[in-house]
Legacy VTK file of the C-alpha trace (Angstrom):
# vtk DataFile Version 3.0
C-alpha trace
ASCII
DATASET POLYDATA
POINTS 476 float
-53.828 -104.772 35.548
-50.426 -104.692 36.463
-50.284 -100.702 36.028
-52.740 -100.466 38.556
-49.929 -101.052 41.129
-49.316 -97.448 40.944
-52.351 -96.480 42.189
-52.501 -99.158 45.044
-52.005 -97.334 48.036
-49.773 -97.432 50.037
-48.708 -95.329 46.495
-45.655 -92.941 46.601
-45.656 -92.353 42.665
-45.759 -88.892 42.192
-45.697 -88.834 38.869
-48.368 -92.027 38.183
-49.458 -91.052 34.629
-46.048 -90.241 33.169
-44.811 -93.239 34.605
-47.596 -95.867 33.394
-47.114 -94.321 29.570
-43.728 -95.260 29.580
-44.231 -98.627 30.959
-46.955 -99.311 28.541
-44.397 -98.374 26.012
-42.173 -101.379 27.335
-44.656 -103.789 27.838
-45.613 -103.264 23.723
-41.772 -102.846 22.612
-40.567 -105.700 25.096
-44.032 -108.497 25.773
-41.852 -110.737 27.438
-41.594 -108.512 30.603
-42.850 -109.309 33.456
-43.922 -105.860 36.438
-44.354 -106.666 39.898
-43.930 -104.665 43.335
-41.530 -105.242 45.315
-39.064 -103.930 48.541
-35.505 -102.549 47.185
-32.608 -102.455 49.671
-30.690 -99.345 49.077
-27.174 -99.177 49.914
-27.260 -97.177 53.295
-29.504 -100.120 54.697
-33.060 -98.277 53.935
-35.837 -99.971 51.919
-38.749 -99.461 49.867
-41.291 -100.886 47.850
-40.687 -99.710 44.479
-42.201 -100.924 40.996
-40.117 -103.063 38.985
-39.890 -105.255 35.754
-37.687 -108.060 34.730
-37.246 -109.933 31.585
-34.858 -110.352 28.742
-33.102 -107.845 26.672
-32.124 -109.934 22.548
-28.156 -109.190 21.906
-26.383 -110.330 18.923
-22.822 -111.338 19.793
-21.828 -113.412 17.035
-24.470 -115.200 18.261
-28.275 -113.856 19.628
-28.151 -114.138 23.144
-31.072 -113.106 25.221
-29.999 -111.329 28.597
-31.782 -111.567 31.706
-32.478 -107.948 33.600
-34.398 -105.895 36.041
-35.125 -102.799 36.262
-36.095 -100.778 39.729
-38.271 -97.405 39.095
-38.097 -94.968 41.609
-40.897 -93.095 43.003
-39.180 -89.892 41.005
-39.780 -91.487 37.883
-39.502 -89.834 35.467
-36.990 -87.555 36.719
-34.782 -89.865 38.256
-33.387 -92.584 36.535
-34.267 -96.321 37.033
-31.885 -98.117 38.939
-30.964 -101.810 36.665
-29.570 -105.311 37.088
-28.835 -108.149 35.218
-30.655 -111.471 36.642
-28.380 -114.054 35.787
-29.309 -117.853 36.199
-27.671 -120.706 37.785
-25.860 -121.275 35.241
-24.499 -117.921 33.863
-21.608 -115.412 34.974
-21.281 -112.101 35.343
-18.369 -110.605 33.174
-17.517 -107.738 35.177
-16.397 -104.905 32.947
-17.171 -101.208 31.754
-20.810 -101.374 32.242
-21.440 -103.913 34.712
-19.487 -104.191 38.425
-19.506 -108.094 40.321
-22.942 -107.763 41.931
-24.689 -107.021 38.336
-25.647 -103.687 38.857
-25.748 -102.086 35.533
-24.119 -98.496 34.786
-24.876 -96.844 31.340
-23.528 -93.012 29.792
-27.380 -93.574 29.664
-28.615 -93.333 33.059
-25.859 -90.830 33.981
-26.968 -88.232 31.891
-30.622 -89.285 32.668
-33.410 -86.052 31.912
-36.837 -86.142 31.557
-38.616 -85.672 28.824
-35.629 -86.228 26.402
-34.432 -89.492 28.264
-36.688 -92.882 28.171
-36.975 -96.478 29.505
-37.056 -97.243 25.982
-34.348 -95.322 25.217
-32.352 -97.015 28.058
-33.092 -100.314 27.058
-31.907 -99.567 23.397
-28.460 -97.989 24.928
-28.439 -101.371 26.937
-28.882 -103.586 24.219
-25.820 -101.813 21.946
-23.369 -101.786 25.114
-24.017 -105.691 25.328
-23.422 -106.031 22.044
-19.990 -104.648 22.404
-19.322 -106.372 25.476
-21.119 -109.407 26.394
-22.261 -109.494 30.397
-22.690 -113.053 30.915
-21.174 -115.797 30.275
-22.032 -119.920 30.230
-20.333 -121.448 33.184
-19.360 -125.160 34.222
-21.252 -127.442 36.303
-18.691 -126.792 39.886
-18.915 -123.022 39.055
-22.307 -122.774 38.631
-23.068 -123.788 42.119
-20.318 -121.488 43.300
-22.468 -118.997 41.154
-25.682 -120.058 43.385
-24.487 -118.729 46.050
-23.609 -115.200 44.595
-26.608 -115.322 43.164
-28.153 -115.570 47.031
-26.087 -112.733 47.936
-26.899 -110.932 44.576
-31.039 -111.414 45.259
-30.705 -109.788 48.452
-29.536 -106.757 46.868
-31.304 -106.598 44.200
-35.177 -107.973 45.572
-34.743 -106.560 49.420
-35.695 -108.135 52.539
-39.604 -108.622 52.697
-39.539 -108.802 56.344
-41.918 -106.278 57.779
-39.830 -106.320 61.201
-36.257 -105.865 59.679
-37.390 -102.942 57.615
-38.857 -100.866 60.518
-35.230 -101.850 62.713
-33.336 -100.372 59.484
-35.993 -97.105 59.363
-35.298 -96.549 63.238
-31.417 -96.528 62.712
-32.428 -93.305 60.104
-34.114 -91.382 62.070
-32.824 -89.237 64.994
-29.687 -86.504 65.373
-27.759 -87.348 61.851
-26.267 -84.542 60.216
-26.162 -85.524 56.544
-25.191 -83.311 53.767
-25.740 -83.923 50.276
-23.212 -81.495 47.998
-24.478 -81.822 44.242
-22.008 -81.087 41.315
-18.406 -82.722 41.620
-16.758 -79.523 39.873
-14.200 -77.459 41.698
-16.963 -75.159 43.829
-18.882 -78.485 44.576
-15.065 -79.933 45.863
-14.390 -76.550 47.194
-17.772 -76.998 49.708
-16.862 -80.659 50.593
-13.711 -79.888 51.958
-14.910 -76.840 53.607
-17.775 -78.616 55.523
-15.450 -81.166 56.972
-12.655 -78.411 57.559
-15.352 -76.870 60.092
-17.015 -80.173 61.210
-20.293 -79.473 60.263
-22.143 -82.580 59.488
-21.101 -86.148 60.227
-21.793 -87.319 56.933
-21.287 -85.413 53.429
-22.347 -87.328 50.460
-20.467 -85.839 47.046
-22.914 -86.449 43.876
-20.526 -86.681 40.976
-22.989 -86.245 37.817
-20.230 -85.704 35.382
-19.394 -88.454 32.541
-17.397 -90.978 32.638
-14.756 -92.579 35.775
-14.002 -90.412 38.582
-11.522 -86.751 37.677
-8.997 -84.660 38.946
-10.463 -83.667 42.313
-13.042 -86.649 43.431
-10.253 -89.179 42.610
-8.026 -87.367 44.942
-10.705 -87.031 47.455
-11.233 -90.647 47.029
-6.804 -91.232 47.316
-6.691 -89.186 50.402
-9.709 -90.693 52.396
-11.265 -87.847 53.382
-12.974 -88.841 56.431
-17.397 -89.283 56.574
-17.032 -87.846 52.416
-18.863 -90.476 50.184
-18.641 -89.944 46.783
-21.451 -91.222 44.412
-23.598 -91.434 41.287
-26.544 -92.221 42.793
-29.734 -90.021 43.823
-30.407 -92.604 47.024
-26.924 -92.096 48.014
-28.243 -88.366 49.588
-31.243 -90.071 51.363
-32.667 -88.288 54.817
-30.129 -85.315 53.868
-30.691 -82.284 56.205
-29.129 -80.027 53.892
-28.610 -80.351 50.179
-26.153 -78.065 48.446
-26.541 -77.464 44.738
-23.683 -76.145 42.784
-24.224 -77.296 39.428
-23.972 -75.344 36.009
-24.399 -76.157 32.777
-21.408 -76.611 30.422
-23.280 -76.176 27.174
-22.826 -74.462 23.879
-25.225 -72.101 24.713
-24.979 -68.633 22.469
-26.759 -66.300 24.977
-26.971 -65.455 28.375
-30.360 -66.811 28.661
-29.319 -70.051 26.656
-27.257 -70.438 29.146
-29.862 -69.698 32.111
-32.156 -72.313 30.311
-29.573 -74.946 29.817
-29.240 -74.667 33.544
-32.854 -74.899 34.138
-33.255 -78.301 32.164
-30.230 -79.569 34.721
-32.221 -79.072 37.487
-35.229 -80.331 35.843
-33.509 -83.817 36.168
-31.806 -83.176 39.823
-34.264 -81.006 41.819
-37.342 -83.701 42.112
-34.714 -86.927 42.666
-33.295 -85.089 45.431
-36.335 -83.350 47.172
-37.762 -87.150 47.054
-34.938 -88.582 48.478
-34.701 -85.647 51.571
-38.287 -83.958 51.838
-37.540 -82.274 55.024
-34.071 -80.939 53.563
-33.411 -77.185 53.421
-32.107 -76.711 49.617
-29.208 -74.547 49.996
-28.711 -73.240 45.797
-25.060 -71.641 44.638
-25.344 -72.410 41.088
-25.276 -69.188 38.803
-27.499 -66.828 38.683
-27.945 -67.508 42.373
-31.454 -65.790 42.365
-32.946 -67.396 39.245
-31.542 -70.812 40.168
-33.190 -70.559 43.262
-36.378 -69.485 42.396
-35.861 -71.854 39.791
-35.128 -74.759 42.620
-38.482 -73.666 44.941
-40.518 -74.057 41.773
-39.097 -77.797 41.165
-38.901 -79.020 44.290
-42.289 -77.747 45.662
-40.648 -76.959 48.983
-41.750 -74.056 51.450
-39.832 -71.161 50.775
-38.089 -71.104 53.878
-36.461 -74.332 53.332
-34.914 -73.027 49.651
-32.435 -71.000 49.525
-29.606 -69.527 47.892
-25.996 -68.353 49.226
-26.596 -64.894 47.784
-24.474 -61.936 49.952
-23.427 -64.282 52.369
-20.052 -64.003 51.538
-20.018 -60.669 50.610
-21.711 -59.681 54.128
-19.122 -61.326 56.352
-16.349 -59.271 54.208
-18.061 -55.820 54.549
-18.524 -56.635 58.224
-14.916 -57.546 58.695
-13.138 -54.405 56.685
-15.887 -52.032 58.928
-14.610 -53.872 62.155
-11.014 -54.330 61.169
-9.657 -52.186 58.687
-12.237 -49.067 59.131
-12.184 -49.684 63.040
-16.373 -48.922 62.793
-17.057 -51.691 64.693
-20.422 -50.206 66.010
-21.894 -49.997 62.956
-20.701 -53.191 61.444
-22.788 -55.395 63.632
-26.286 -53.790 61.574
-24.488 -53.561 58.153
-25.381 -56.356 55.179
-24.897 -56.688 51.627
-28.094 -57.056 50.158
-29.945 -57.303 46.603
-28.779 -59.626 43.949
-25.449 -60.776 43.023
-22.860 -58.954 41.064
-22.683 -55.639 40.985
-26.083 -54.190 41.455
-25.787 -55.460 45.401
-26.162 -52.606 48.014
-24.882 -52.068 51.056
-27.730 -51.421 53.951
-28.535 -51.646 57.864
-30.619 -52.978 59.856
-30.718 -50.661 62.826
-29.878 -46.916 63.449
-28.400 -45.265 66.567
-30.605 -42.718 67.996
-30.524 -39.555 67.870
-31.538 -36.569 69.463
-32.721 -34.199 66.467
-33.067 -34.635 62.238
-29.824 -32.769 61.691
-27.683 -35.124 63.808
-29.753 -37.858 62.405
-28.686 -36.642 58.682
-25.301 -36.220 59.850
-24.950 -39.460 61.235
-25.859 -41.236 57.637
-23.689 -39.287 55.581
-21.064 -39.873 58.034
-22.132 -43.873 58.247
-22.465 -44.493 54.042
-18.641 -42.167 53.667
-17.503 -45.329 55.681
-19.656 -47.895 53.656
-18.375 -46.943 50.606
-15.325 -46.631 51.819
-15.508 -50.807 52.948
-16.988 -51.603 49.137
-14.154 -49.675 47.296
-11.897 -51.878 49.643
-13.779 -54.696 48.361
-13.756 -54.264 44.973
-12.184 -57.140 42.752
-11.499 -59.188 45.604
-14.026 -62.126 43.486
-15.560 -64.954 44.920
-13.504 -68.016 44.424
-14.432 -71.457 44.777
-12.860 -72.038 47.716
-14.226 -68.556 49.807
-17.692 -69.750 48.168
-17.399 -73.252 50.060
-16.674 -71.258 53.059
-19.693 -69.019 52.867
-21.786 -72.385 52.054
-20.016 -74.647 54.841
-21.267 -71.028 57.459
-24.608 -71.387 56.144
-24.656 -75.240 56.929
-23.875 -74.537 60.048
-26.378 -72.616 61.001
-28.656 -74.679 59.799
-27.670 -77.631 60.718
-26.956 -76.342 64.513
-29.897 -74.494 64.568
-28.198 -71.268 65.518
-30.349 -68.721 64.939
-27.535 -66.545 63.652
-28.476 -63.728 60.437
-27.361 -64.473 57.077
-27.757 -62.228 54.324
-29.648 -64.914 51.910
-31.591 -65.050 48.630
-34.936 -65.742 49.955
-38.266 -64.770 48.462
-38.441 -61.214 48.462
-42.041 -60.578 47.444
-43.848 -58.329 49.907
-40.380 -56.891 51.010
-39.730 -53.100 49.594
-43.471 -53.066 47.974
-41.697 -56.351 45.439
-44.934 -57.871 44.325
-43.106 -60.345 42.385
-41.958 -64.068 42.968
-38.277 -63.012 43.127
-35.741 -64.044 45.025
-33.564 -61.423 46.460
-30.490 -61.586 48.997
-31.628 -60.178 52.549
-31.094 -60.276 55.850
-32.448 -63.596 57.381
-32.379 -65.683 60.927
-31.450 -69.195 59.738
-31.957 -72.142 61.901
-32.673 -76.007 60.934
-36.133 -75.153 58.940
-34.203 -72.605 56.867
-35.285 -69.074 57.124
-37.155 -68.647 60.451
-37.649 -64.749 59.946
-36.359 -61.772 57.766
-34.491 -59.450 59.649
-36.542 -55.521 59.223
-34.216 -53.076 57.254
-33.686 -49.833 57.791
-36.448 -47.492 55.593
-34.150 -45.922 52.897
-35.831 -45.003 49.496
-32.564 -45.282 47.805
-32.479 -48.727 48.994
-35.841 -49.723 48.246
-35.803 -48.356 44.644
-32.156 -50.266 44.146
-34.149 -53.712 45.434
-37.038 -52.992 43.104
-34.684 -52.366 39.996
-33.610 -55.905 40.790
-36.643 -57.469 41.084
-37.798 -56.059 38.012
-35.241 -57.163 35.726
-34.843 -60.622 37.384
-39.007 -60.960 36.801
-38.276 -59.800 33.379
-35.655 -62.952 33.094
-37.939 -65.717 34.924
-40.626 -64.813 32.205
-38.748 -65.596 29.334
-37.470 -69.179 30.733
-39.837 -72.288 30.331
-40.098 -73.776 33.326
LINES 1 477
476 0 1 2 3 4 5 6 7 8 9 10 11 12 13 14 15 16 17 18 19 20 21 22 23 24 25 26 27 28 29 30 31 32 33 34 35 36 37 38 39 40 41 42 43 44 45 46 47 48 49 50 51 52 53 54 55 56 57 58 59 60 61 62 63 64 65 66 67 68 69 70 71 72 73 74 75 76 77 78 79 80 81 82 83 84 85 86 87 88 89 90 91 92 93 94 95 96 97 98 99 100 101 102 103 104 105 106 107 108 109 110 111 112 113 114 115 116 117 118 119 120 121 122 123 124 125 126 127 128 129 130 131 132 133 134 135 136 137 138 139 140 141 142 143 144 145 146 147 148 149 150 151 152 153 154 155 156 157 158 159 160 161 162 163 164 165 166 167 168 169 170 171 172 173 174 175 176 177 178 179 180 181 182 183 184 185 186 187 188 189 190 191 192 193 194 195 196 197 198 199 200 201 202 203 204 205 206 207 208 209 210 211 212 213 214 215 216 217 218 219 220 221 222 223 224 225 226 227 228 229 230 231 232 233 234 235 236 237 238 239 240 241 242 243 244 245 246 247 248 249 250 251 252 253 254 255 256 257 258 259 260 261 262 263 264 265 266 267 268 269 270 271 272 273 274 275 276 277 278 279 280 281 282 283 284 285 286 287 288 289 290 291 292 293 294 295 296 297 298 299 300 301 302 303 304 305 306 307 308 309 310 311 312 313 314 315 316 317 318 319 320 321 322 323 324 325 326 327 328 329 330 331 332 333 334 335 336 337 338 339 340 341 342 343 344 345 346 347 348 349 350 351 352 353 354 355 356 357 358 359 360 361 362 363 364 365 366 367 368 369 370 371 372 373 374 375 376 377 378 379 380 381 382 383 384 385 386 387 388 389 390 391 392 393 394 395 396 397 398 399 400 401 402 403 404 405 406 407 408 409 410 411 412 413 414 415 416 417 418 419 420 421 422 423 424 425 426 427 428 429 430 431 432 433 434 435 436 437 438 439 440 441 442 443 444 445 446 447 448 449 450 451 452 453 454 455 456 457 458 459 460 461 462 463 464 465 466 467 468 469 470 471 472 473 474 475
């Protein structure tokens, strides 16, 4: 009876059926559990009614101890993790230490490396159990502390079991909606650092939330960011924490042992497996903005997750590398003219093309002919220039901190994007390819028309091809 919560609407469950089997799961394991429905008060102020059970977990710790807890499942369930407290009585203190912080709030290796199918409630519980074990969460208190502990405890229930009233919750939803500029950077490693600094170098957004999924206390760069105080940057582990994002930037890759290149393509599939539905839950009107590697897989990869339009996923693709072709034309080649209409274009790497999107015109075929001979000498010209030059973390966070911009300021400015290419160039495939886009705060408002140039086209399709080629072989 109880399970049938999930399909009481108001229901936001997506995933109802994977959810109840695990829960059935507890309720065998674990009888003593107890599920109800109930509002949770996230940490920006927002609420929801999310399905939760509480009960107690057996520990042996010289003695057997049974601890009181409570676990909140989000609507992402299975894909995010659940969010857990202990639930201490009158009578019993919380012993702050690796796993637990002075509200209760439970933190596990567990929950951080959360990902569906191979992670479990069970599983969790287990983990729980043998951390406890090590380290005991509670303690017994005296009779004047415990009704010191009464009132934590008040404090502690708020947090944990929300505010009911109807009234207060609407207040907190009306202080959420409106001009915010929230961005969400995902992946605390030196290109995910690289775009938080660069989006509040160029005042972009007035909040940027950091999600740091890596192991363990904070490193290097998000404990410096954390010294230094860099101003609206909020570093977290949490999925809420990027709630009502307008833009969220993914620049995680896998760090696995992986043997091949598409080991290594796969290992960064099953990442995103556990990232891409928490955070399209938590921002459903976000634009995904993807510059994990390969940028055009990982994207396609990301639209297929997420379930999002295509024009609100998107990768950084020849951003960067248009803005540099366009600067040695105007500045070093002094072809200013014909940088304004010149993009990168394609797929990353090497097989990317230089192209236009607009000719002069001419008066007759033979000055037209002369006139692109004369315009690729100077584009090859600008990519010799710009060979080896790289793309470093730092120039990446640029490129994505430009996009942002754009988006978020809805300035209708072109970007040369990975966006889905199929009907483009006679592409008949679901690829995603970089190309010339407007880009305004839905994403990609239009595709910019390219110059007809077989050479062009059959460079695109030789992409699109071998990317296909690669999507096929991944399970997704």
């Amino acid at each position: 009876k109880l399970f049938s919560l999930l399909f009481s609407p108001p229901s936001q469950y997506k995933f109802r059926d994977l959810t109840i089997e695990e829960l059935k799961n507890v309720s065998m394991t674990y009888p003593n559990f107890t599920f109800s429905m109930n509002t949770y008060t996230f940490k920006d102020g927002s609420q929801k009614d999310l399905l939760n059970f509480s009960g107690t977990v057996p520990v042996k710790y010289g003695n057997s101890y049974n601890i009181p807890v409570r676990l909140w499942i989000l609507d992402s369930h299975p894909f995010a993790p659940p969010i857990c407290f202990l639930k201490p009585t009158a009578n019993m203190g919380i012993a702050v230490g690796k796993h637990v912080d002075a509200r209760g709030r439970i933190y596990l290796p567990y929950l951080q490396n959360w990902s569906h199918p191979k992670s479990t409630l069970i599983g969790l519980i287990k983990e729980m159990i043998a951390k406890f074990e090590e380290e005991l969460p509670l303690y017994s208190l005296s009779s004047s502390d415990a009704a010191r502990q009464s009132e934590l405890l008040a404090y502690i229930a708020k947090i944990t079991e929300g505010e009911t009233d109807m009234k207060s919750r609407r207040k907190t939803e009306g202080k959420n909606e409106g001009c915010f500029n929230k961005i969400t950077v995902v992946g605390a490693g030196d290109l995910g650092i690289a775009c938080v600094l660069a989006v509040a170098a160029k005042d972009v957004a007035d909040k940027v939330v950091l999600l740091d999924l890596s192991e363990g206390a904070a490193k290097g760069g998000t404990m410096d960011l954390e010294i230094f105080a860099v101003p609206n940057v909020e570093i977290s582990k949490d999925f809420s924490a990027s709630a009502d994002s307008k833009v969220v930037v993914l620049t995680v890759n896998s760090l696995g042992n992986a043997q091949t290149y598409l080991d290594v393509i796969q290992s960064n599939v099953e990442l995103f497996r556990g990232i891409i539905p928490a955070v399209s839950h938590y921002s459903q009107n976000a634009v995904l903005l993807v510059a994990s590697h390969p940028v055009e897989v990982m994207t396609f990869v990301s639209w297929k997750l997420s379930s999002f339009p295509k024009s609100r996923v998107i990768g950084v693709g020849a951003n960067l590398d248009s803005e540099r072709f366009q600067y040695v034309l105007t500045n070093l080649l002094k072809a200013e003219v014909l940088a304004k209409d010149a993009w990168v274009i394609g797929e990353q790497g090497e097989d990317k093309v230089p192209s236009w999107t607009s000719c002069n015109v001419v008066a007759n075929q033979t000055e037209a002919m002369a006139a692109r001979d004369s315009r690729e000498k100077v584009a090859n010209r600008a990519m010799e220039i710009l060979k080896g030059k790289g793309q470093r973390s730092w120039s990446v966070g640029l490129s994505v901190a430009d996009l942002a911009d754009s988006i978020l300021k809805d300035k209708r400015k072109v970007h040369s994007v990975s966006t889905l290419a199929k009907g483009c160039c006679s592409i008949n495939s679901e690829v995603f390819l970089s190309l010339p886009c407007i880009l305004g705060a839905s994403g990609v408002i239009e595709m910019v028309r390219l110059e007809e140039d077989p050479l062009v086209q059959e460079k695109l399709q030789s992409s699109a091809g071998s990317i296909h080629d690669l999507q096929q072989q991944l399970k997704l």
